[in-house]
C-alpha positions as CSV (number, residue, x, y, z in Angstrom):
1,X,-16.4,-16.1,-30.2
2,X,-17.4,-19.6,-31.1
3,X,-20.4,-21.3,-29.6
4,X,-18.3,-23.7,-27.5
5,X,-17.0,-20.3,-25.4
6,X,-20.5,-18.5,-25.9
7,X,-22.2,-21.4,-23.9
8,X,-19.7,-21.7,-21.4
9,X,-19.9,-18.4,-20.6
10,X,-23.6,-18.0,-20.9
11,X,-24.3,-18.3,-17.2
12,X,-23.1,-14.8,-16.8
13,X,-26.1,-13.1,-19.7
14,X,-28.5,-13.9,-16.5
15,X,-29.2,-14.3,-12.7
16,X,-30.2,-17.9,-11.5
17,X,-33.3,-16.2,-9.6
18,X,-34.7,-14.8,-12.9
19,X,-36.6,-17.2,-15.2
20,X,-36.3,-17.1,-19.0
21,X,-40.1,-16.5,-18.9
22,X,-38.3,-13.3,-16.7
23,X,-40.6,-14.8,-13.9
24,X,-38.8,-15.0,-10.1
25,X,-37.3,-18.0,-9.5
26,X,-37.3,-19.0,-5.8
27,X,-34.6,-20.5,-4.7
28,X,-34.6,-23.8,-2.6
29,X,-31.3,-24.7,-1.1
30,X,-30.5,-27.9,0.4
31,X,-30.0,-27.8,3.9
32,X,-26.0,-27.6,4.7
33,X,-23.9,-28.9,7.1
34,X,-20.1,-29.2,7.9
35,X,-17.1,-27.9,9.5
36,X,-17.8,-24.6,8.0
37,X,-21.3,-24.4,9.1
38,X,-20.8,-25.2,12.1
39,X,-17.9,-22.3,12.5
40,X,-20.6,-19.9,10.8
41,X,-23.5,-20.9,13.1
42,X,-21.3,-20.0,16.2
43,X,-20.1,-16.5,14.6
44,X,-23.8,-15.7,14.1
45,X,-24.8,-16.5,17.9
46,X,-22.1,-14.3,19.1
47,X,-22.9,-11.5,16.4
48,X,-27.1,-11.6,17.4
49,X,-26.1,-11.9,20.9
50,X,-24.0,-8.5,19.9
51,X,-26.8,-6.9,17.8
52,X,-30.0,-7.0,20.5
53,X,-27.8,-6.8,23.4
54,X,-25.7,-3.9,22.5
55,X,-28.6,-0.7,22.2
56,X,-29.8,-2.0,26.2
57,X,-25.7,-1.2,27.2
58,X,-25.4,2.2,28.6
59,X,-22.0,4.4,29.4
60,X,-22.8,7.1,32.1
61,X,-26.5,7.1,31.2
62,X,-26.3,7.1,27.2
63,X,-26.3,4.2,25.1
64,X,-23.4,2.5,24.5
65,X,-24.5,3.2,20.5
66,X,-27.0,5.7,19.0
67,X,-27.3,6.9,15.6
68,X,-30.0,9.0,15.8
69,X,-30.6,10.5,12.4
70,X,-33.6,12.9,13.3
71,X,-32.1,14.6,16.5
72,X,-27.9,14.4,14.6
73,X,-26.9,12.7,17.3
74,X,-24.6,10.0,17.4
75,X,-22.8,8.0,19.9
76,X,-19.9,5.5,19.2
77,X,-18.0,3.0,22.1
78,X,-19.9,5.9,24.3
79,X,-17.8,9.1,22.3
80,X,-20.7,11.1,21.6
81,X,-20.2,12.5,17.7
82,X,-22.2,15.8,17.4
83,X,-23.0,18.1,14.4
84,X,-20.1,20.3,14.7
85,X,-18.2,16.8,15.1
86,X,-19.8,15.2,11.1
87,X,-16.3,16.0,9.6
88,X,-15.3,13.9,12.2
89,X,-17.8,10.8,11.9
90,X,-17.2,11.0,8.1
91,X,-13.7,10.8,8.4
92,X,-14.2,7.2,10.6
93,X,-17.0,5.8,8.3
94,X,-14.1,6.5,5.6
95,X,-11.7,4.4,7.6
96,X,-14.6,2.0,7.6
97,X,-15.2,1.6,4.4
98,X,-11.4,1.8,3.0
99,X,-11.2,-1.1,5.6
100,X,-13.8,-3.2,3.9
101,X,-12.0,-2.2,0.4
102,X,-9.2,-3.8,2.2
103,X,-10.4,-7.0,3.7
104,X,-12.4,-7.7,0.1
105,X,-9.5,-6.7,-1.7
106,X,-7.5,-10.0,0.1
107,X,-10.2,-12.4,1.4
108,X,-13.4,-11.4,-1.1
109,X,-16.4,-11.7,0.2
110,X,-15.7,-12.9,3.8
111,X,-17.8,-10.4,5.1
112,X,-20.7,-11.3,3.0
113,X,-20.9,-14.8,4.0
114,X,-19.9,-14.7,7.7
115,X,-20.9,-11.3,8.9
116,X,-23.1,-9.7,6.8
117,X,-27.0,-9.3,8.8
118,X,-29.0,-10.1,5.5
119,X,-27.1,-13.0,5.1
120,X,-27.1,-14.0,9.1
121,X,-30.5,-13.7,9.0
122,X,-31.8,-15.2,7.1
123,X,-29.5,-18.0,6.6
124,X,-29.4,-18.5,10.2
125,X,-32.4,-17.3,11.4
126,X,-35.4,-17.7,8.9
127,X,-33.9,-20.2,6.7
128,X,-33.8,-22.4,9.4
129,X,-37.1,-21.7,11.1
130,X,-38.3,-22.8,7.3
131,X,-36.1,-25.8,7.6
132,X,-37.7,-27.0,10.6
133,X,-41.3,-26.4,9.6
134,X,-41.0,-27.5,5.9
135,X,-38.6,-29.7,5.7
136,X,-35.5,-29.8,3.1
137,X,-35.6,-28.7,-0.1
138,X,-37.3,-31.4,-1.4
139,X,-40.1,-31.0,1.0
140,X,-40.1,-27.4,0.6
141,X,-40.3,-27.8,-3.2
142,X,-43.4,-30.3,-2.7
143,X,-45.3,-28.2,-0.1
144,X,-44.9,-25.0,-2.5
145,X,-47.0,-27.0,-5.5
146,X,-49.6,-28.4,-3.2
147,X,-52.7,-27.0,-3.3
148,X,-54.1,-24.6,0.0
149,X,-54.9,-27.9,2.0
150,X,-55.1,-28.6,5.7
151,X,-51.6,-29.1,6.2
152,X,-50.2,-26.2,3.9
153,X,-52.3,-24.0,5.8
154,X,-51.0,-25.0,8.7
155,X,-47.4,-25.2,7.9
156,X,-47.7,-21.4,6.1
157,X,-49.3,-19.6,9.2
158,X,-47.0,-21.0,11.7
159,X,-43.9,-20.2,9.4
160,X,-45.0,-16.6,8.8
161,X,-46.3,-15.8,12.2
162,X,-42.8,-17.1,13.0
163,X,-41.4,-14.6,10.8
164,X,-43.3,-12.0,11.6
165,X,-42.7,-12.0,15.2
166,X,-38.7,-12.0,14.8
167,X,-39.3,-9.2,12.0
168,X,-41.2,-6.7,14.8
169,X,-38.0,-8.0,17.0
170,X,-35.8,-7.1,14.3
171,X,-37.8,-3.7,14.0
172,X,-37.6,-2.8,17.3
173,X,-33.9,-3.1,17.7
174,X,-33.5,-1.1,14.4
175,X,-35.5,1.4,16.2
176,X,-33.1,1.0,19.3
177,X,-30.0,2.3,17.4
178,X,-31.8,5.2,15.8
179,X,-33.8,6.4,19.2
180,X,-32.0,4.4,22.3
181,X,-33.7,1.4,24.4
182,X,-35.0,3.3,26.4
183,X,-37.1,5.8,24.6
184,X,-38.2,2.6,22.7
185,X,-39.4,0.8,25.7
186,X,-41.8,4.2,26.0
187,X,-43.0,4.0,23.1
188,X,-44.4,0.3,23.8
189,X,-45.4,0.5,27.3
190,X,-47.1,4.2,26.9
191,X,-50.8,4.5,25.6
192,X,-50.3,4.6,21.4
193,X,-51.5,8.0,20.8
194,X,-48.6,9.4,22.8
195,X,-46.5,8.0,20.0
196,X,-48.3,7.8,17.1
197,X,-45.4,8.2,14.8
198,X,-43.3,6.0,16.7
199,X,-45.6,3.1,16.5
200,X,-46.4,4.0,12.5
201,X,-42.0,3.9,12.0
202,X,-42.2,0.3,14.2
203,X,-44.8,-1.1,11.8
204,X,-43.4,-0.4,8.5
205,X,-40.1,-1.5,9.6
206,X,-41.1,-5.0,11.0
207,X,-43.1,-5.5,7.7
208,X,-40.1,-4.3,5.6
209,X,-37.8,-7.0,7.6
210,X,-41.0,-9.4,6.9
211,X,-41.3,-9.0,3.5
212,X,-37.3,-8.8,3.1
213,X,-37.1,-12.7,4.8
214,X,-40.1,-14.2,3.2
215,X,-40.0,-12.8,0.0
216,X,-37.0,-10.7,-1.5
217,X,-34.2,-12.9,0.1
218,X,-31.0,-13.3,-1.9
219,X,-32.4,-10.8,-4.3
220,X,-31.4,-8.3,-1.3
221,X,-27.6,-8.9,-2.0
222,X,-27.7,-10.2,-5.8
223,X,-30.3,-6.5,-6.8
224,X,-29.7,-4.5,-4.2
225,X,-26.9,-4.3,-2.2
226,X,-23.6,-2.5,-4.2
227,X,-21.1,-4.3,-2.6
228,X,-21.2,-7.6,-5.0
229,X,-20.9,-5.4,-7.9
230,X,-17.9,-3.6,-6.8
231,X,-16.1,-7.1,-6.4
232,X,-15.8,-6.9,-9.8
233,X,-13.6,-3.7,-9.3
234,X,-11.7,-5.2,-5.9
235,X,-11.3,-8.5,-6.9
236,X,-7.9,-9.6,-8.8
237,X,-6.4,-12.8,-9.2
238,X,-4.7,-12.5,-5.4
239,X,-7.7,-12.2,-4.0
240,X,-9.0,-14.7,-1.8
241,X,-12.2,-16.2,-2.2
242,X,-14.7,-19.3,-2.3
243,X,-13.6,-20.8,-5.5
244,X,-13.2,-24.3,-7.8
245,X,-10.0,-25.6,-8.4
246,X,-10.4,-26.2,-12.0
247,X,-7.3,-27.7,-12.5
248,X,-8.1,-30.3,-10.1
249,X,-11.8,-31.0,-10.8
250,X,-11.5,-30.8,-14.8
251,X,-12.6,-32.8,-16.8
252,X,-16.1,-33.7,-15.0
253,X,-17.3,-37.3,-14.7
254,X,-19.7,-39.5,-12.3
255,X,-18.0,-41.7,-10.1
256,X,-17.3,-45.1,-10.8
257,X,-15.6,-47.7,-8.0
258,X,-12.8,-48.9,-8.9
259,X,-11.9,-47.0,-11.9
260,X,-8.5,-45.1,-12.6
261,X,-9.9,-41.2,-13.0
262,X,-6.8,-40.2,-14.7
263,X,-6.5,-43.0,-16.7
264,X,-10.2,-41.9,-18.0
265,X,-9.1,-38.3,-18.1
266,X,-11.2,-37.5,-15.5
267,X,-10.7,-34.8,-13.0
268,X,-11.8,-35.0,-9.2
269,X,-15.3,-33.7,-9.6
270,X,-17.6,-36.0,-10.1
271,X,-20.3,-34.0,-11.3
272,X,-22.7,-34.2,-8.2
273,X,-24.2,-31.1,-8.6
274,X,-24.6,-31.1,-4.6
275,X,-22.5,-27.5,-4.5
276,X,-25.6,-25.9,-6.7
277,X,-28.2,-27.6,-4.3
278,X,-27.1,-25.7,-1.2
279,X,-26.4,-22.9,-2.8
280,X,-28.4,-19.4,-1.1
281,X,-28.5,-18.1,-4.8
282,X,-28.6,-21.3,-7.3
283,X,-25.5,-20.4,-8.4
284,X,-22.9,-22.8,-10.1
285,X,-19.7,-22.2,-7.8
286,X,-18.0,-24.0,-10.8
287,X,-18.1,-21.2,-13.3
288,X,-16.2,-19.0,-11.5
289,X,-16.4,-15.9,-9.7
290,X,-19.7,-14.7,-9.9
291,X,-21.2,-11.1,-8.8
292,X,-24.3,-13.8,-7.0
293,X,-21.7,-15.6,-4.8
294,X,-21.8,-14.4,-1.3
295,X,-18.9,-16.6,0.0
296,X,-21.4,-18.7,2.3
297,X,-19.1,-21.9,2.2
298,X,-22.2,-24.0,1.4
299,X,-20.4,-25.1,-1.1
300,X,-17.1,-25.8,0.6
301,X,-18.9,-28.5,3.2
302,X,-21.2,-30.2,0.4
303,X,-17.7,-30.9,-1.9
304,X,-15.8,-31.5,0.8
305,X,-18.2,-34.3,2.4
306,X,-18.5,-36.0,-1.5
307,X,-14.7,-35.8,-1.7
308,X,-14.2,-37.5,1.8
309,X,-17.1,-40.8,0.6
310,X,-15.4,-41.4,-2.9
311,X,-12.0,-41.0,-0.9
312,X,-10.5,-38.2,-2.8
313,X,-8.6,-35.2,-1.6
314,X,-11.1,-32.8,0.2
315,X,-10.7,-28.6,-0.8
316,X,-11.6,-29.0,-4.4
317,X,-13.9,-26.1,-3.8
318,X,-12.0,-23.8,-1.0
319,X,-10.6,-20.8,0.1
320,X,-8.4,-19.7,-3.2
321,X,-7.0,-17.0,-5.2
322,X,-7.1,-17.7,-9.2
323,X,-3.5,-17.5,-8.6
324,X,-3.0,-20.0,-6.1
325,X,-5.3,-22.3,-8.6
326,X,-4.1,-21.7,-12.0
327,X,-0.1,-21.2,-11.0
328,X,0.0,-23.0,-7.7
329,X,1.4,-19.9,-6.3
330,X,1.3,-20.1,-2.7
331,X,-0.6,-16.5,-1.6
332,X,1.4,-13.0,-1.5
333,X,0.2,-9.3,-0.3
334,X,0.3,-7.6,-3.7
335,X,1.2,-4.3,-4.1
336,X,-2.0,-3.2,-4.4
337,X,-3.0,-4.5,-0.5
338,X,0.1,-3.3,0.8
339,X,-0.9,0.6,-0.7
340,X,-4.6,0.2,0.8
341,X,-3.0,-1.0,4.2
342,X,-0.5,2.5,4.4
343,X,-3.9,4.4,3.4
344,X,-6.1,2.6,6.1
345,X,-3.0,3.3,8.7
346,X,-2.8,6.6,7.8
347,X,-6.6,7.5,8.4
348,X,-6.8,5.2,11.4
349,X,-3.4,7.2,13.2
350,X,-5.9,10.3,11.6
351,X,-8.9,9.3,13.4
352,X,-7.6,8.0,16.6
353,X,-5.2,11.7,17.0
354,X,-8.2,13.8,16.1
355,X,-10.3,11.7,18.6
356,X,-7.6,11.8,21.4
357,X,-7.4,15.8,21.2
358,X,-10.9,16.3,20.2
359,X,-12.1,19.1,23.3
360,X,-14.8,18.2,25.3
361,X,-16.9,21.3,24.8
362,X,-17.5,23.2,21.7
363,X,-17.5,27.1,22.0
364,X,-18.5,29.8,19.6
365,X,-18.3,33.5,20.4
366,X,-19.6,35.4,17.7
367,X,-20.3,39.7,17.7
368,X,-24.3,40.7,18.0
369,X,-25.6,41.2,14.8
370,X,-25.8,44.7,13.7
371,X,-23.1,46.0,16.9
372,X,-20.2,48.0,16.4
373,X,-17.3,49.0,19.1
374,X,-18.9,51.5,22.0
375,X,-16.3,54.0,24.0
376,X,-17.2,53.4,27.8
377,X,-14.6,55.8,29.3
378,X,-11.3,55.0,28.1
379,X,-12.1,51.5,27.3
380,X,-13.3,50.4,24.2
381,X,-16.5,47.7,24.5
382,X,-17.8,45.1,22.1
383,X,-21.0,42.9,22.7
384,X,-20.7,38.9,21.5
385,X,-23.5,35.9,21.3
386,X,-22.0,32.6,23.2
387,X,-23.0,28.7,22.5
388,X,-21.3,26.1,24.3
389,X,-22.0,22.7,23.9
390,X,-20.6,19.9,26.5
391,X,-20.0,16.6,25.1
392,X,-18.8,14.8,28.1
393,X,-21.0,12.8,30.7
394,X,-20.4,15.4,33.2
395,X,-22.2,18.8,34.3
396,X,-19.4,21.6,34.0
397,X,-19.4,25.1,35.4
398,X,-17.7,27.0,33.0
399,X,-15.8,30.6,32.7
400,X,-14.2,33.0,30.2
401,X,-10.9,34.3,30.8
402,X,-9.1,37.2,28.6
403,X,-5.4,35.4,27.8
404,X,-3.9,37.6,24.9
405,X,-4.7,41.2,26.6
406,X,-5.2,43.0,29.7
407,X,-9.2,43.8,30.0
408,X,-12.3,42.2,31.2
409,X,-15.1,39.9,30.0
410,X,-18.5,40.2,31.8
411,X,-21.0,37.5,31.5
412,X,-24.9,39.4,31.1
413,X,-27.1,37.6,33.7
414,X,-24.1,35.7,35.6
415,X,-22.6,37.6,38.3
416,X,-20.5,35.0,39.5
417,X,-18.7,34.5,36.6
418,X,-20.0,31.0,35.7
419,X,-21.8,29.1,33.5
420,X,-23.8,25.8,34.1
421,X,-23.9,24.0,31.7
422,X,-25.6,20.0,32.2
423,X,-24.2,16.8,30.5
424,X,-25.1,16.5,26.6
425,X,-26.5,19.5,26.7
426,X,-26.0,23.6,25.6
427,X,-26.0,27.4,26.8
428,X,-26.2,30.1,24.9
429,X,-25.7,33.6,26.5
430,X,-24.1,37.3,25.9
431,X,-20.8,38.4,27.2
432,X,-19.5,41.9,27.1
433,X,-15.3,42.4,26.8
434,X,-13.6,45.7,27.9
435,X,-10.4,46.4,26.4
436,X,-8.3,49.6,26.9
437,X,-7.9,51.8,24.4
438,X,-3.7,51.7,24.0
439,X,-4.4,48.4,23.3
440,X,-6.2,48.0,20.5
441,X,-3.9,48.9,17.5
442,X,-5.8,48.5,14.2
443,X,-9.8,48.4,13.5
444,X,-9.2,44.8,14.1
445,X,-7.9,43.2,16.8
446,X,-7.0,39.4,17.1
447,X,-7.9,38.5,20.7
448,X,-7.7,35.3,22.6
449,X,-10.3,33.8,25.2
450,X,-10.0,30.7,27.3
451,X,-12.7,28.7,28.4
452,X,-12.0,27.5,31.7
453,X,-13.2,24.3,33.9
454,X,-11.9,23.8,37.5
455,X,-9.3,26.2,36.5
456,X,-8.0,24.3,34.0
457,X,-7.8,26.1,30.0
458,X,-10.6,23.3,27.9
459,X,-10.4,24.8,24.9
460,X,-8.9,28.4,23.8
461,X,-11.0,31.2,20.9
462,X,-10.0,33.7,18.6
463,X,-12.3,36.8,18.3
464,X,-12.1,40.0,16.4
465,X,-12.5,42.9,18.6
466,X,-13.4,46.3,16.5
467,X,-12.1,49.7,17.9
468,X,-11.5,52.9,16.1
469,X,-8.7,52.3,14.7
């Protein structure tokens, strides 16, 4: 390789956040503005208003949304997902994330840049709390060298108490998701040693978010977060994504009134640099696809807003594949997109049919440990542990019925037959089932019960029933 290509590739041997001393670099971006900005700004008000609002929804007196790990209790859109459902809630994060393969695999890293919470926050949030108290880059870049004087002082505690507030708010509806609203509103209005863990999970949380936001910023999705590095296995040259048209913007040179470009061989950028100043990640767009770039459109607004005062052609850095660039291809759903969209229509038609006929209780009937068949007459009796769990928001009264032979099922403890059984919640119980003798015809026999609701079959069991044969 000779040195020309080694240096114009050399961006890629290192992240812009890292130093050659190997120190952090922090990264000051200039403050943006645009079409694109604007469009993102109003996304991220909608999305917030989403994220805080949604835990304080409820459906029939459960959140509208819980993932709570500790208790393995999950709600989604109100369909509550429980243990005996995980096969279940696997199989729709799987849709989930072969959707996300999908949507990177034709418009990159949209998500990144428009709905991605590290990236709303704190390019919507902090960032511009920081704007506001320190200034633009410039001023930022000015205040960080100054000395601990009145006025840094002053700037620095109001921006982190800022910071930290909206981190414990953060923290809190982190908390929400995980517990419910409403068992989080306890935990702040009770006395603290009622909930002593609680309180110790809300403040490492809010200084997790704090430390996230102040310090660790882009280093979240450039370090951390797996999803840029897999663009590098998504990503093909039909893929949509914030890119330079090359072709276009090649050969580099300032701007000059009055001059031919062409006739100078130069290409439409004029070498601003204003793309790398707003940058989140002090990337150079301009290189190419890069594992830092998060699709922000920072980028897009700054060129655009240079192209429209020199009066050149605006969308030198756009929404592009490296086809539609380097062939002027105009953009086509590959092969490859059309095979993910079969796969994420087949799970999806998966999901939504397992959901539609998913039974609202769960029932297992399993023999006594250590019991064997016992003659009672001429019948032949076997002894069997129930659980039955309701999922749905309603209290049910419940029954056992024999379908698949002629006998009887007696309930210990319930001489009515039913079984109450309250909203999200369980019974557990004994039942005894009396079959006749002439019919039971091996040592095993396949039998059928039916659990019954307002006379109506919810859900039908198989159970082995031993006899003497």
């Amino acid at each position: 390789m000779s040195d020309a290509n080694y240096d114009q590739e050399a961006y890629r041997d290192s992240i812009s956040t890292i130093g050659e001393d190997g120190k952090r670099n922090f990264i000051y971006p200039k403050k943006p503005k645009g079409k694109f900005y604007q469009w993102r700004t109003w996304v991220s008000i909608i999305l917030l208003i989403l994220l805080f609002g949604l835990p304080h929804v409820y459906f029939q007196g459960e959140p509208l949304f819980l993932f709570n790990i500790l208790e393995r209790k999950f709600i989604v859109f109100g369909i509550i997902f429980w243990p005996q459902d995980f096969f279940i809630f696997v199989l729709s994060a799987l849709t989930a994330v072969v959707g996300i393969i999908l949507f990177t695999v034709v418009y990159g890293r949209v998500w990144c840049g428009w709905m991605c919470p590290q990236t709303i926050f704190m390019e919507m949030v902090f960032r511009k709390i920081e704007y506001w108290i320190d200034g633009d880059f410039g001023q930022q870049k000015r205040l960080n060298k100054l000395p601990w004087n009145a006025e840094k002082i002053r700037k620095r505690g109001l921006k982190w108490s800022i910071f930290w507030v909206i981190s414990f708010l953060i923290a809190n509806t982190f908390l929400s998701y995980i517990i419910g609203a409403k068992e989080l509103w306890a935990i702040v209005t009770d006395p603290p040693s009622e909930h002593v863990g609680g309180l110790i999970a809300l403040i490492i949380f809010t200084f997790v978010f704090f430390f996230v936001f102040l310090w660790f910023r882009e280093q979240a999705c450039i370090a951390v977060c797996p999803y840029g590095r897999l663009q590098g296995v998504l990503l093909d040259k039909k893929s949509i994504q914030v890119a330079y048209d090359y072709v276009r913007g090649e050969n580099r040179g300032r701007f000059k009134k009055r001059e031919d470009r062409k006739e100078e061989g130069k290409g439409d950028c004029i070498d601003c640099d204003l793309c790398v100043a707003v940058c989140p990640t002090g990337i150079d767009i301009r290189n190419g696809s890069q594992m830092e770039c998060v699709n922000c459109t920072a980028c897009m607004d700054a060129c655009d807003s240079v192209m429209e005062k020199v009066n050149l052609q605006k969308g030198l850095i756009r929404y592009a594949s490296e086809e539609m660039i380097s062939e002027k291809k105009p953009f086509e759903f590959s092969f490859r997109m059309k095979a993910y969209t079969a796969v994420l229509a087949i799970l999806m038609v998966v999901v939504t049919t397992i959901l539609l006929n998913r039974s609202i209780v769960e029932t297992k009937i399993l023999r006594v440990p250590g019991s064997t068949y016992k003659k009672v007459d001429d019948r032949i009796l076997n002894i069997y542990n129930y659980t039955l769990i309701n999922k749905s928001h309603e209290e049910m009264d419940l029954t056992f019925q024999l379908i698949s032979h002629d006998g009887s099922i007696v309930i210990v403890g319930k001489e009515d037959g039913n079984i109450h059984i309250g909203n999200q919640d369980l019974a557990e119980g004994t039942i005894m089932i009396y079959l006749d003798k002439e019919d039971t015809d091996s040592r095993k026999t396949k039998i059928e019960i039916a659990v019954n609701h307002q006379d109506k079959t919810i859900e039908t069991i198989d159970v082995s029933f031993s006899s003497p044969f």
